[in-house]
N, C-alpha and C positions, 0 to 999 in steps of 0.2 A: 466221621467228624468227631472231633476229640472237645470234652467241655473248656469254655476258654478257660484262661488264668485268673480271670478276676470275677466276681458275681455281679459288679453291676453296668455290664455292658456287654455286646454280644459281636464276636468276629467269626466271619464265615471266611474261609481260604480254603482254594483249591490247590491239589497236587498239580504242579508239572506233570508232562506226560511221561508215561514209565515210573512215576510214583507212585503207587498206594498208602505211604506213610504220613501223615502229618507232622511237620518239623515246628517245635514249640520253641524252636531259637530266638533271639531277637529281630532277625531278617525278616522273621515272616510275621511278626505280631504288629500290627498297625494302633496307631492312637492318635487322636485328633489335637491338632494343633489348638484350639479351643479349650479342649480337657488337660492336656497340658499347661494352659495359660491359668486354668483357673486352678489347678494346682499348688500356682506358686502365692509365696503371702503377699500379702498387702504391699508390707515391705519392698517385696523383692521386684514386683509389680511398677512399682512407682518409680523406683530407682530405674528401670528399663527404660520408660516411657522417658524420664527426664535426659537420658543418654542420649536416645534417638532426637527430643526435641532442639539438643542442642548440637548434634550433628548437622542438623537441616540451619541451621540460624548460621555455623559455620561455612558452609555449602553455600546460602545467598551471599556471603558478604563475602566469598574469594571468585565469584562467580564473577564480577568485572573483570578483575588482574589476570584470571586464567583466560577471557577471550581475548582480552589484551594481547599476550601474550603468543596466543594462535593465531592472529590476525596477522604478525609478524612471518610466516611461515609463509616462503615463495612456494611456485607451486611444481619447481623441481624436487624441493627439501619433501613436500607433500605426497611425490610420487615415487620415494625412493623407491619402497618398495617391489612395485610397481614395474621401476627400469634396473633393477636390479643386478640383471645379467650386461647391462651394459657399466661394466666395471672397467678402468683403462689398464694399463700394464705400466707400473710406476715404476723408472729402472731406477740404476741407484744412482748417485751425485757420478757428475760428470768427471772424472780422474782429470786431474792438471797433466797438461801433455808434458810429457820427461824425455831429454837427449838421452837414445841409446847410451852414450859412453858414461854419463853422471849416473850417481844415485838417485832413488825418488828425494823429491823435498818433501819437509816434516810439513803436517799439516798446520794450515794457517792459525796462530796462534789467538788471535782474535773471533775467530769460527765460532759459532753460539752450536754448542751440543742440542740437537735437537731430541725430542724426549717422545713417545708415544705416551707420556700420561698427559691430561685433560687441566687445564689450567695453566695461568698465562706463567711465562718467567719473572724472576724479580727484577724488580729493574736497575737497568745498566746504572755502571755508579759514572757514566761519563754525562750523565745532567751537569750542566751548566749552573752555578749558585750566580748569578747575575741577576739584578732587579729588574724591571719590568721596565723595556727600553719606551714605552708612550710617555715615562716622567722624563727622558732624558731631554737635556734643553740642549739645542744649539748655538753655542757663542756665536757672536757678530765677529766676524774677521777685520780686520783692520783693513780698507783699500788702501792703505799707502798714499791717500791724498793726488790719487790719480785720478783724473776725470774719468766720465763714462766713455765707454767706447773705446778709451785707448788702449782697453787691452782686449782683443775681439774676443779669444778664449776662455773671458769669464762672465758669470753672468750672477746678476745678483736678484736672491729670487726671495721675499719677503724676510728680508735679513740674512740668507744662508748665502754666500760666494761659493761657486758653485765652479771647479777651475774644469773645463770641455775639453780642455787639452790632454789633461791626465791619460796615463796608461798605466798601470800595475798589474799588467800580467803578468802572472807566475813571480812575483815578488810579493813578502812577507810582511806583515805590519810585528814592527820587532819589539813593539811592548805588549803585543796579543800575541807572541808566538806560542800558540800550543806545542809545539815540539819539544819545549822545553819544560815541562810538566811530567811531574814523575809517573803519571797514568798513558803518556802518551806512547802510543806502539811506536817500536824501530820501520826504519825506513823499509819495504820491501827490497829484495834482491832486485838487480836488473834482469836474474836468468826468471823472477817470479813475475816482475811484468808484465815479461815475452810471453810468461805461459800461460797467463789471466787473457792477453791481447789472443792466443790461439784457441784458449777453451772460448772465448766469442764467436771465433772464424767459427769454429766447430759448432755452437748452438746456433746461428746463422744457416751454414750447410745442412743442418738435421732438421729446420725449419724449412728452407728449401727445396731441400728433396721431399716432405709432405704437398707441399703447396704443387711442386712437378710433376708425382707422379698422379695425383690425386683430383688437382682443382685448377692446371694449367690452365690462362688464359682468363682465369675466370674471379670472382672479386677477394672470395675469403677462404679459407682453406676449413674444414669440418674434421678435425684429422682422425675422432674416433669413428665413425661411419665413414672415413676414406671417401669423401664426397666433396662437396662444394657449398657457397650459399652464392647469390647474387645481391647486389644493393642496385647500384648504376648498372651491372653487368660491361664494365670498362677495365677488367684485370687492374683494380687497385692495388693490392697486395704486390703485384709486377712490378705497378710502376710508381710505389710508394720507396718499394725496395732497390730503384736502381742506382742513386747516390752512395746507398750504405753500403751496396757492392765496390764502387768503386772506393770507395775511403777506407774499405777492407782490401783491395788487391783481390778480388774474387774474380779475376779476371774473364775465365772458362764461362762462370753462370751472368758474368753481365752480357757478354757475349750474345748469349742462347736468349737474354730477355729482350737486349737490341734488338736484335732478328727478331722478336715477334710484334716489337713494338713499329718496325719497320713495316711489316707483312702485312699484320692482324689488327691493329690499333686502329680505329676509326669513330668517328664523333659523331658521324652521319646517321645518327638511329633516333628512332621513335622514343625517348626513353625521358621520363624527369630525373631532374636529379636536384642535390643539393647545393644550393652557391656556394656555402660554405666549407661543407666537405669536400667538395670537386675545385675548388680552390687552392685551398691548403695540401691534398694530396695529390690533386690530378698535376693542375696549375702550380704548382709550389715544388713538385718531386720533376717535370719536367725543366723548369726553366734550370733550379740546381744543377741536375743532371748536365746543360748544357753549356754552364759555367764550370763545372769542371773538367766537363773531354771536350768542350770546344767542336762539338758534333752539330750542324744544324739541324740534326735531322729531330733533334727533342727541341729546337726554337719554333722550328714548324708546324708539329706537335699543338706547341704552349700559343702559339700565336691562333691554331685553330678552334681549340678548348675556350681561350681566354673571350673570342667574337661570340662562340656561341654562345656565353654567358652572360653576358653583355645585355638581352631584356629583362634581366633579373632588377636593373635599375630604370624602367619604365613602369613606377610607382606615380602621382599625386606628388606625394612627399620628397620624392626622391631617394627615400629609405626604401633598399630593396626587398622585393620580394624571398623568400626562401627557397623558392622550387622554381628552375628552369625544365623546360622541352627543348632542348638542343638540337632535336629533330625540324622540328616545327618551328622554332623561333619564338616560342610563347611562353611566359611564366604567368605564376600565381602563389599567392599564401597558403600556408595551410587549409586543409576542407575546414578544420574547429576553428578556423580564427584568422584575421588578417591581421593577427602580432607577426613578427620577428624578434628573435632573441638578440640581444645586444650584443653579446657577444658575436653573435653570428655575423651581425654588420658589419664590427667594428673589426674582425679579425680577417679582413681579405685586402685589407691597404696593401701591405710590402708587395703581395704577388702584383696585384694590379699595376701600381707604380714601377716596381720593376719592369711590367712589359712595356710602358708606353717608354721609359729610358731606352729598350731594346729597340724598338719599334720606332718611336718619334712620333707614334700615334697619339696624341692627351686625352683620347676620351676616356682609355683606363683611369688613368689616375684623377681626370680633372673630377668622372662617375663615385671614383669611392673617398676623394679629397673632400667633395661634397656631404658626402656621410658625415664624417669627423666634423665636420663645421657645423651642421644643424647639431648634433651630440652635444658640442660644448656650450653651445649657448642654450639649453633645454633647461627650464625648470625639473623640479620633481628629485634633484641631487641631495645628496648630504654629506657632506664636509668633501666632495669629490666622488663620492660613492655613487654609483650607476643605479637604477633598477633595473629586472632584468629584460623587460618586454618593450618595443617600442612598436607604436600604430606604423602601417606603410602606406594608410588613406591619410592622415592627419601631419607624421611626424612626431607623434608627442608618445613620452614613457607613458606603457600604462602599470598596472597590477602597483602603482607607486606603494612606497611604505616598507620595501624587503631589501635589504641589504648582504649580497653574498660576493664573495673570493668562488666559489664555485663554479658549478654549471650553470649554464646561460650569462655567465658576468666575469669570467674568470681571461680569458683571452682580451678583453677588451685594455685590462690595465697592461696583459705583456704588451701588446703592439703601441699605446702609446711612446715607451722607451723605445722599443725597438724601429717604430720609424723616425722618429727626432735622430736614434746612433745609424739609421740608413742613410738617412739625406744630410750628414753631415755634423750633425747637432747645430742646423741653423734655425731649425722650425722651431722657436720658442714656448707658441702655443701648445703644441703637443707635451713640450717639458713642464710646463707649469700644471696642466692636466694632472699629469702622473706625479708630482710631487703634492701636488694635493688632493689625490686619491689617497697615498703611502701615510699624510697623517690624519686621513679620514680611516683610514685603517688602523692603526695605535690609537686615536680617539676614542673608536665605538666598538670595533671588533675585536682589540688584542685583548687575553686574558690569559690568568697561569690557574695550571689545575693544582687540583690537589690530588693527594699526598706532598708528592715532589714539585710541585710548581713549573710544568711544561707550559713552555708558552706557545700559544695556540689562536687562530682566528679562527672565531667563528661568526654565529650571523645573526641578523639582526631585521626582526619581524613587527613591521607598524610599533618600534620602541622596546620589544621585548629581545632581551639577548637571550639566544641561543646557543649551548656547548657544542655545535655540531660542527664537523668540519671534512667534507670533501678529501679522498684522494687527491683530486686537481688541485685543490690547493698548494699541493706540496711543489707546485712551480713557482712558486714566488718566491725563497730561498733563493733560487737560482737568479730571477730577477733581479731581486734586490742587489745580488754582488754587482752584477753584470751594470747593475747602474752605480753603484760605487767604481768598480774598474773605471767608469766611462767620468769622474769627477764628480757624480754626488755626493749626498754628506756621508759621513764615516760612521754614521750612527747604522744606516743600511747596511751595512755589513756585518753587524754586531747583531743586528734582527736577523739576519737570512742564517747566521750562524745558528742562532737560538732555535731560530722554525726548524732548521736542518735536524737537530737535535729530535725536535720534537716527531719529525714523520720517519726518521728511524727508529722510534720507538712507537709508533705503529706499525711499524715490520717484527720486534725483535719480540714482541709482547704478545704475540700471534702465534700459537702451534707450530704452524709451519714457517714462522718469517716469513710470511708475505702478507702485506697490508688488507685491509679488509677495503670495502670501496668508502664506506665510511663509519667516523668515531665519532661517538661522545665523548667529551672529555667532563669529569669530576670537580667542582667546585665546589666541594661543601665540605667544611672542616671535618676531621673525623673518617674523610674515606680511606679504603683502605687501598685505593688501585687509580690507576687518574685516568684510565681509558675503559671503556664500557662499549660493548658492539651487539648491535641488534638482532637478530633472525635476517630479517631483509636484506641487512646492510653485509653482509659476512664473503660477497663475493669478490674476486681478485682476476681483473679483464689482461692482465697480463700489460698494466698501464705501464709510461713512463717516465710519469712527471717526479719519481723520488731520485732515478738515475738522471736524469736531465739535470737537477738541479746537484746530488754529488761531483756534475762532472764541471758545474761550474763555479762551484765550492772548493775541487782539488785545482782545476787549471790555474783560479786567481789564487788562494792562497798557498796552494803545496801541501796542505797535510793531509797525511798518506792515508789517514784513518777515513778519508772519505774513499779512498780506492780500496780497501779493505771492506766497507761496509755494501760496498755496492758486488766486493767476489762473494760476499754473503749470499748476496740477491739473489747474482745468477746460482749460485749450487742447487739456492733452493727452489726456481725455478726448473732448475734441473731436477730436481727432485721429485715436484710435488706436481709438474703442469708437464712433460715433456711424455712425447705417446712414442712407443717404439717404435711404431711402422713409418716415422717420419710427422714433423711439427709437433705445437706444442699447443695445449688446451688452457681455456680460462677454465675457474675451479667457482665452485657456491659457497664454499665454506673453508674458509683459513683456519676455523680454530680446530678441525680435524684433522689431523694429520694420516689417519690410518686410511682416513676417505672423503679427501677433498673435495666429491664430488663433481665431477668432469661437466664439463657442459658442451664441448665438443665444437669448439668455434676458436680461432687463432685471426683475433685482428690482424688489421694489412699493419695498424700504425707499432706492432710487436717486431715487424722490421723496421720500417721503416723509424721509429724513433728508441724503442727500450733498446733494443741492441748496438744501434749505431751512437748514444750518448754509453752504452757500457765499454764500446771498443775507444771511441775518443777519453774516454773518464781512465783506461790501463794505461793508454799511451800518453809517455810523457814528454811527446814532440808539439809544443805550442807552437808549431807553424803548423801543424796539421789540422786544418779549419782555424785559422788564427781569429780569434775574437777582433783583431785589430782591423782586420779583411773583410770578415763575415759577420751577416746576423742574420740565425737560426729563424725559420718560421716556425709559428704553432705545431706545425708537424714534423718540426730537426730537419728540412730543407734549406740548408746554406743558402743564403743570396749576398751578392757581392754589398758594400758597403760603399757609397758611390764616391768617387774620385772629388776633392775639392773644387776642382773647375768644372763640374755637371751643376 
């Protein structure tokens, strides 16, 4: 043992074995963090201390924002780690199918370069400079000194004349024509169409050979674990998808689903299910279906579906329940609660009504006629605005005070229009409804963000407005035309433009171009971006309410830019959500591009409405689902428009 280095302290160390040396290096000389500390000055001492106390002072007071922050975190995002190995195999954009004999075409000039760096694009210079359509006032029309009534086609609805006769499909308002705008893109080719109409057939086909080889018969396709889920356990996905087959010429695969729907299809089971969604898909994808092949075998079907659904309205209230046993014959509310969402009520008229027209039976329609009547005369409204809960023991809205365009309220304002344009536009009530829902919307909900001024609905809580706004929303664009097409005022179409504008800039703003499920939008002077998206919020279910409403944006006015933004969609689709072994996956996070995150589920309604509003939105044959014929349910289920003498 060697004397230590210094005289007033004393260290013992041992050799390693096969040592006998003692090593005076650094490595082996020990000193106490204490003798250390009291080494240094006063000085130096106090400076230290004052560092660390204001590191911790920092530390409590970011100590909210950071859990904030991580509270946001679903608990996919939580687990990446975790499912790490379950990576999906991302091909590349879907190639525009090209004739043998031509060259390729140049890629779409309009296409957004998508980028692997991290932060949004800047934004499109195709914002709209237009003021903010809630100041816009409606002139009083002249009636020409004609009595009431003598012209049954018009209707005069709190000063606005309102002409029901109108039709403006596929014609142009020629002091709006964007086409003539130096920003505006050239017309596609007719051979680019064709080719946009076939890469559909082809993401369809790639969809449906997951769902065949994988989840036959069965409700959802799983496509990264090549497996199934069940909800009803009724092959939704089947029989969501069998109108889009036929409106595609798929003829082979409607074929193979007929046969099973013939075979396999049976209502006879132990099972609950939802009125609402076994309505609009079950009930809504069958009757379509057999208004367009004229097959009974899917009236059959619809008329078995539709009785067994039927105790859903053995309520008190007459407001039905949410959950039938189609087995059993029994329904009930939810286990948490005897709400129903409003929308869920209000969104099962067209199908029901259509069967009893099929039928001759009234207790469909007289069951959900009934709804709509207790609705309108319901306190708890504001300026036409719903809440989103109503009791099924009382009849009366509850959770009052919340005002959304969203989920649980967002369906209720399409069907107003859209049964008033099924039965004729004779049902006044239902019109008056929905027009004064539209300026209880510009009232309380419209606003424009900042930087650039999108205009945007959002919602509105016991009085406080909120920037938030739903994916779903992005159907009312389409609405709103659809009720200008039909005679309302001409201001709605100047909105549904505007919104239009706006939820493609939820796509374009997004890593991957594709919509997050929900935005913030930016009010406050000084920002520097007008949409903001959450942790939570960042997921993309492979919706279709931004092509539903492009496709009724290009049908009514023609400009091509909405057929353009929606071949966007699908590439990136193809891109970012498409699995090789067949179908395509919802994602958690849009603003990743390198890794979107797969979640391994491909709704039934990804047939049954995103692709079948992308193939009607290329094609420029307005008899093919003629708006003047048809109107679309909730879930892009055509139903006929009923003949003036029904």
């Amino acid at each position: 043992m060697h004397p230590p280095s210094r005289q007033d302290y004393v260290s013992i160390s041992f050799a390693g074995q096969g040592s006998g040396v003692y090593n005076n290096s650094k490595q082996w000389r020990r000193q106490s963090c204490w003798r250390k500390w009291k080494q240094l000055s006063r000085l130096q001492r106090s400076l230290i201390l004052f560092i660390l106390v204001l590191l911790f002072i920092c530390g409590i007071a970011s100590y909210p924002s950071i859990t904030e922050h991580l509270s946001g975190l679903t608990e996919e995002e939580q687990n990446t780690e975790s499912n790490s190995d379950l990576r999906p195999i991302i091909p590349h954009v879907l190639p525009e199918p090209v004739k043998q004999a031509q060259p390729p075409l140049p890629e779409l000039t309009s296409q957004r370069k998508l980028s692997n760096k991290r932060g949004p694009p800047f934004l499109q210079n195709r914002l709209q400079k237009k003021e903010n359509v809630s100041n816009t006032v409606v002139e009083d029309k002249p009636a020409d000194n004609k009595k009431e009534g003598e012209e049954p086609g018009v209707i005069n609805w709190r000063g606005v004349v309102i002409d029901t006769d109108q039709a403006t499909e596929g014609m142009k308002d020629e002091e709006n024509n964007e086409d003539s705008l130096p920003n505006q893109k050239a017309k596609p080719s007719k051979e680019s169409a064709i080719n946009w109409l076939e890469a559909v057939r082809e993401a369809f086909r790639h969809a449906w050979k997951g769902y065949k080889d994988f989840a036959w018969g069965h409700d959802e396709l799983r496509p990264l674990s090549k497996s199934y889920s069940e909800w009803f356990g009724l092959g939704l996905t089947l029989i969501d998808a069998l109108d889009t087959m036929w409106i595609m010429g798929l003829k082979e695969e409607f074929e193979e689903a007929k046969a099973w729907v013939a075979t396999e299809l049976t209502f006879n089971k132990n099972v609950d299910v939802n009125l609402f969604e076994s309505t609009i898909r079950i009930l809504g994808g069958l009757l379509s279906t057999y208004h367009l092949t004229g097959d009974t075998l899917f009236l059959d079907k619809a008329k078995d579906i539709g009785s067994r659904l039927m105790p859903a309205f053995n309520t008190p209230s007459k407001i039905p329940y949410s959950d039938v046993n189609i087995g059993k014959g029994t329904a009930h509310p939810p286990r948490w609660t005897s709400d129903s969402t409003v929308a869920e009520v209000t969104s099962i008229q067209l199908e029901f009504r259509e069967l009893t027209r099929l039928t001759q039976e009234p207790q469909y329609q007289d069951a959900v006629a009934e709804v709509m009547k207790q609705v309108h005369k319901l306190d708890g409204k504001l300026d036409g605005l719903v809440p989103m809960f109503i009791n099924t023991n009382n009849g009366q809205f509850t959770h009052q005070g919340i005002y959304t365009l969203g989920a649980r309220a967002d369906s209720y304002y399409e069907y107003l229009l859209k049964q008033w344009i099924q039965g004729g536009k004779k049902e006044n009530q239902l019109l008056e409804d929905y027009l004064q829902a539209i300026e209880g919307v510009k009232k309380n909900l419209l606003q424009k963000s900042s930087p650039n001024g999108l205009t945007f609905v959002g919602e509105l809580s016991h009085g406080q407005f909120s920037p938030k706004m739903d994916h779903l929303v992005c159907f009312l664009p389409g609405t709103l035309a659809l009720g200008a097409h039909n005679g309302l005022p001409a201001d709605h179409m100047d909105l549904a433009k505007q919104l239009m504008e706006t939820c493609y800039q939820m796509y374009v703003q997004m890593e991957t171009g594709l919509s997050p499920e929900i935005v913030h939008f930016n009010m406050h002077q000084g920002s520097t971006r007008d949409i903001d998206v959450k942790l939570a919020d960042r997921h993309n279910l492979l919706r279709p309410e931004m092509v539903e409403s492009l496709f009724y944006l290009y049908r009514l006015t023609k400009e091509h830019k909405y057929q353009e933004w929606g071949y966007e969609i699908l590439q990136n689709f193809n891109k970012y959500t498409k699995v090789s072994s067949g179908g395509y996956t919802s994602i958690n996070n849009v603003r990743d591009p390198d890794y979107p995150s797969p979640r391994d589920k491909m709704e039934s309604f990804f047939l049954g409405e995103t692709l079948k509003y992308l193939y009607l939105l290329f094609s420029d044959d307005s008899n093919l689902i003629s708006l003047d014929q048809y109107v679309f349910n909730t879930e892009a289920h055509p139903l006929p428009i009923w003949p003036s003498t029904a």
